[in-house]
C-alpha positions as CSV (number, residue, x, y, z in Angstrom):
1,X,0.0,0.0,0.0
2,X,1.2,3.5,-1.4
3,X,2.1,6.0,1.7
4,X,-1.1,7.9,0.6
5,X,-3.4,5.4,0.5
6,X,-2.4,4.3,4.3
7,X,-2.7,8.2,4.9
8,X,-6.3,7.8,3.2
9,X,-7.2,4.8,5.3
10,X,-5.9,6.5,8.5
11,X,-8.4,9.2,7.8
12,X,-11.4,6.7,7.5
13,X,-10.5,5.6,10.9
14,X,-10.3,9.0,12.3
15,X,-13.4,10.3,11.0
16,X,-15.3,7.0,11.7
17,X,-14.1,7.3,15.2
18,X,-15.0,11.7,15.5
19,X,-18.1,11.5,13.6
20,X,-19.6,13.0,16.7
21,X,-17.7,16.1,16.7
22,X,-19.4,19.1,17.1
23,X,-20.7,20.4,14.1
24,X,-19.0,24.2,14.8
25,X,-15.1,22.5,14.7
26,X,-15.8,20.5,11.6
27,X,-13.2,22.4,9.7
28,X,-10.7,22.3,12.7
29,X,-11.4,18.8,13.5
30,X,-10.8,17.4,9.5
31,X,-7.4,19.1,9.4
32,X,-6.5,17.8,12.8
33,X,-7.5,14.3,11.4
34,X,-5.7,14.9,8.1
35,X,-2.2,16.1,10.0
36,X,-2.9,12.6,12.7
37,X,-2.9,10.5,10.0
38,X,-0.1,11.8,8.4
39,X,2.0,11.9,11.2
40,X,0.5,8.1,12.1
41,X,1.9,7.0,9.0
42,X,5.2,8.6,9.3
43,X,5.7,7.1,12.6
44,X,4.9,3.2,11.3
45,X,7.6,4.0,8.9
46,X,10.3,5.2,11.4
47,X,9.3,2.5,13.6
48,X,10.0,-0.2,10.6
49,X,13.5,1.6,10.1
50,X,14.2,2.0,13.9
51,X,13.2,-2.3,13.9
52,X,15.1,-3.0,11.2
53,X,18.6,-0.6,12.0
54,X,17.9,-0.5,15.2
55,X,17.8,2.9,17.2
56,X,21.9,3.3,18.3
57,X,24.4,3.8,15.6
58,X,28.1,3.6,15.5
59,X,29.3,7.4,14.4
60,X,32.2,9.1,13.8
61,X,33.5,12.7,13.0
62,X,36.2,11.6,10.8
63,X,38.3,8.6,9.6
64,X,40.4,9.2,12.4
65,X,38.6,9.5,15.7
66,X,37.0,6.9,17.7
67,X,33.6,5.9,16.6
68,X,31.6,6.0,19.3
69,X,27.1,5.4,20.1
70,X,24.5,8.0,18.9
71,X,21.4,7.9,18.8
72,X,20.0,7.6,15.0
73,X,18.3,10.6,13.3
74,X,15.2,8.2,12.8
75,X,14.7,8.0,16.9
76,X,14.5,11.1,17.3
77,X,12.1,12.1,14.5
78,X,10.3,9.2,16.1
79,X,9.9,11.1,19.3
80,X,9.2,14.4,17.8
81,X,6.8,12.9,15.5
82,X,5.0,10.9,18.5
83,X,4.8,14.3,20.6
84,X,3.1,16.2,17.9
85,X,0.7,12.9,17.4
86,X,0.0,12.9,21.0
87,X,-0.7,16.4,20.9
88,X,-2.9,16.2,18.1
89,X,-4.9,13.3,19.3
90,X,-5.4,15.0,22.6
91,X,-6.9,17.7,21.3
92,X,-9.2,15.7,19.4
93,X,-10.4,14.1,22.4
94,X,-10.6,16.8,24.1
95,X,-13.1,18.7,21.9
96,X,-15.6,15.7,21.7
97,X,-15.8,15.1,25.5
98,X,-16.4,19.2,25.9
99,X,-19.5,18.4,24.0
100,X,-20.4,15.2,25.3
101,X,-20.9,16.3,28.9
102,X,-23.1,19.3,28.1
103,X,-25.6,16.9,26.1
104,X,-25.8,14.5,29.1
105,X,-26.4,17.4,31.3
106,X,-29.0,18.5,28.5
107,X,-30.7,14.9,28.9
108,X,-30.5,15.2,32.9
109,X,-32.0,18.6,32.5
110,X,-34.9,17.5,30.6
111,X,-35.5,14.6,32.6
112,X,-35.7,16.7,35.7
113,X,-37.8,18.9,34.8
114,X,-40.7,16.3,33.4
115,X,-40.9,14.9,36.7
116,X,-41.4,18.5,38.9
């Protein structure tokens, strides 16, 4: 599967999963989808490169010093890349459960007052 099309399925999932978001964010919730599942896909690829290569690397300055442990490029971008998801996903969650509670106080509302 192309790196679009997993981006593509991502967003199914994603908007499958937020089709409850309040109609007002529509536009804000879709790009934070699109960026998630961009940034979903870019991590299963670094973590295919970091299982594969591993996530220390032998590195050295020149020919002539003493090669010595570094973290590779690819774990780091893996932990930038998994902050920003994390970011993004909270923020997703966090606008549907704003709404959420209001419509169960809503429901509790109602139901109170048809039994005074």
């Amino acid at each position: 599967m192309t790196r679009n099309e997993e981006i593509k399925k991502e967003i199914s999932r994603l908007r499958r999963q937020l089709k409850n978001a309040p109609p007002k964010k529509k536009t804000l919730v879709e790009k934070l989808i699109e960026h998630a599942a961009f940034l979903h896909v870019l991590i299963s690829e670094v973590e295919d490169d970091i299982d594969t290569n591993g996530r220390i690397e032998m590195f050295s300055q020149s020919a002539d010093a003493e090669p010595y442990e570094r973290e590779r490029p690819s774990a780091r971008q893996y932990n930038q890349y998994m902050k920003t998801y994390s970011t993004i996903i909270k923020q997703l969650t966090d606008l549907l459960n704003k709404e959420q509670p209001k419509e169960k106080a809503d429901a509790l509302d109602r139901f109170i007052e048809s039994n005074e």
